[in-house]
Residue, then its C-alpha position, 0 to 999 in steps of 0.5 A: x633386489x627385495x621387492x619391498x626395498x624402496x630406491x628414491x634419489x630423496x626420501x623424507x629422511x634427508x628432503x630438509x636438506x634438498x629444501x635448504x639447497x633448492x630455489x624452487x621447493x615447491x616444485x621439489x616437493x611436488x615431484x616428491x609427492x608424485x614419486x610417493x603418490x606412484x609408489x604407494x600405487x605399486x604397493x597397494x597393487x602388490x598388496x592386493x596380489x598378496x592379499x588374494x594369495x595369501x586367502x589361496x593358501x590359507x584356504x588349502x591349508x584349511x582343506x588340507x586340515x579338514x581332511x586330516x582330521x576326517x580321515x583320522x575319523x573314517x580310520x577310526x570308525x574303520x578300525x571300530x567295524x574291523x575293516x582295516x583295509x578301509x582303515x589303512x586307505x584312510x591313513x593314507x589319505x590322511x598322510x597325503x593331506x599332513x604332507x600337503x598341509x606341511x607344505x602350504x602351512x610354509x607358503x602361507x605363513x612367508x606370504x602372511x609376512x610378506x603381506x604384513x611387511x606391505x602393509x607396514x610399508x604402505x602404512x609408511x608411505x602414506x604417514x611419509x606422504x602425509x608429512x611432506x605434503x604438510x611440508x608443501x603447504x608451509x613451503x607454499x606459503x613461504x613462496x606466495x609471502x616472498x613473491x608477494x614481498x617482491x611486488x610490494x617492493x616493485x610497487x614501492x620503488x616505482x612510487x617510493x622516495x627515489x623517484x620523487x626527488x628525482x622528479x622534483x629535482x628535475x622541474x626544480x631545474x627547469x623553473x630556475x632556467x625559466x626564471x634564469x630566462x626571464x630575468x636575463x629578458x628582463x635585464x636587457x630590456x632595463x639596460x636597453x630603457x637606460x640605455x634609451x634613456x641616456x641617449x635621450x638625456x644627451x640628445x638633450x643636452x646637445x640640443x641645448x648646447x646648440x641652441x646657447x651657441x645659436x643665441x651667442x652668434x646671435x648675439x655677436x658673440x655676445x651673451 
């Protein structure tokens, strides 16, 4: 597997799907942000492997160019004072270096592209870091507004309506029982009073009778 393919369970291509399914999408997030936040790490650290490999080979390659061109002077100035043992010692070299520059021009160059796909990668994840953690703030908000909403109905159901009249429901039936209460004490000491009071009325009456038939024998059953 290449070194600059990136293997996440999410990415930011499909995270909106993952955020319509979660119940928790700011943890989701958080543990995306944190994958992200480690990935870029091993990309810069990768990145600066490159970096200093690729100054490596771009150095040898510049030394070996220098010398190609030196030595192709030294062959000349050989060949101008008729020395052509000198000159063919100098083309020599100079060959050794072609060959050497040959070969790292290929290094160089493939790490340049390596170097330069890193830094579009970094680049990348850092946008892709950047607009998912602005996803985390709207989500956050979305989060504090519903668990803010959930207290204020907590809070309206304990001070709301249904329990008010519940309430006065309930004393509504305790003062009419009280009151039941008081007039069924006072009927029974009313009826107990005319009750009272009819006794008395009688007892009268008896007495009377009694004094009339008292007063008749008196009388010699005469009235």
């Amino acid at each position: 597997m290449s070194v600059f393919r990136r293997m996440r369970d999410i990415t930011a291509a499909t995270i909106n799907e993952h955020l319509e399914q979660s119940q928790d999408p700011v943890k989701m997030i958080d543990q995306f942000l944190m994958d992200t936040r480690n990935e870029i790490g091993e990309v810069e650290k990768l990145h600066a492997q490159y970096s200093r490999h690729t100054r490596q080979l771009k150095q040898q390659v510049d030394e070996a160019k220098a010398m190609i061109i030196k030595r192709e002077e030294q062959a000349l100035l050989a060949l101008k004072a008729e020395e052509d043992h000198l000159a063919k010692l100098a083309l020599q070299e100079k060959m050794l270096y072609e060959e050497k520059y040959n070969q790292y021009i290929g290094l160089y160059e493939q790490s340049r592209d390596a170097l330069t796909e890193l830094e579009e990668q970094l680049n990348h994840l850092k946008t892709e870091y950047q607009t998912v953690y602005s996803k985390r703030q709207y989500y956050y908000a979305r989060m504090q507004t519903i668990q803010l909403q959930q207290r204020m109905n907590e809070r309206a159901g304990k001070m709301g309506g249904t329990q008010i009249p519940g309430m006065f429901g309930r004393l509504e039936d305790r003062v009419s029982d009280l009151e039941y209460e008081a007039r069924s004490l006072r009927d029974l000491r009313r009826d107990e009073q005319e009750r009272n009071s009819l006794q008395h009325s009688v007892s009268d009456l008896l007495e009377r009778e009694l004094a009339k038939l008292k007063k008749k024998l008196d009388n010699g059953g005469k009235e």
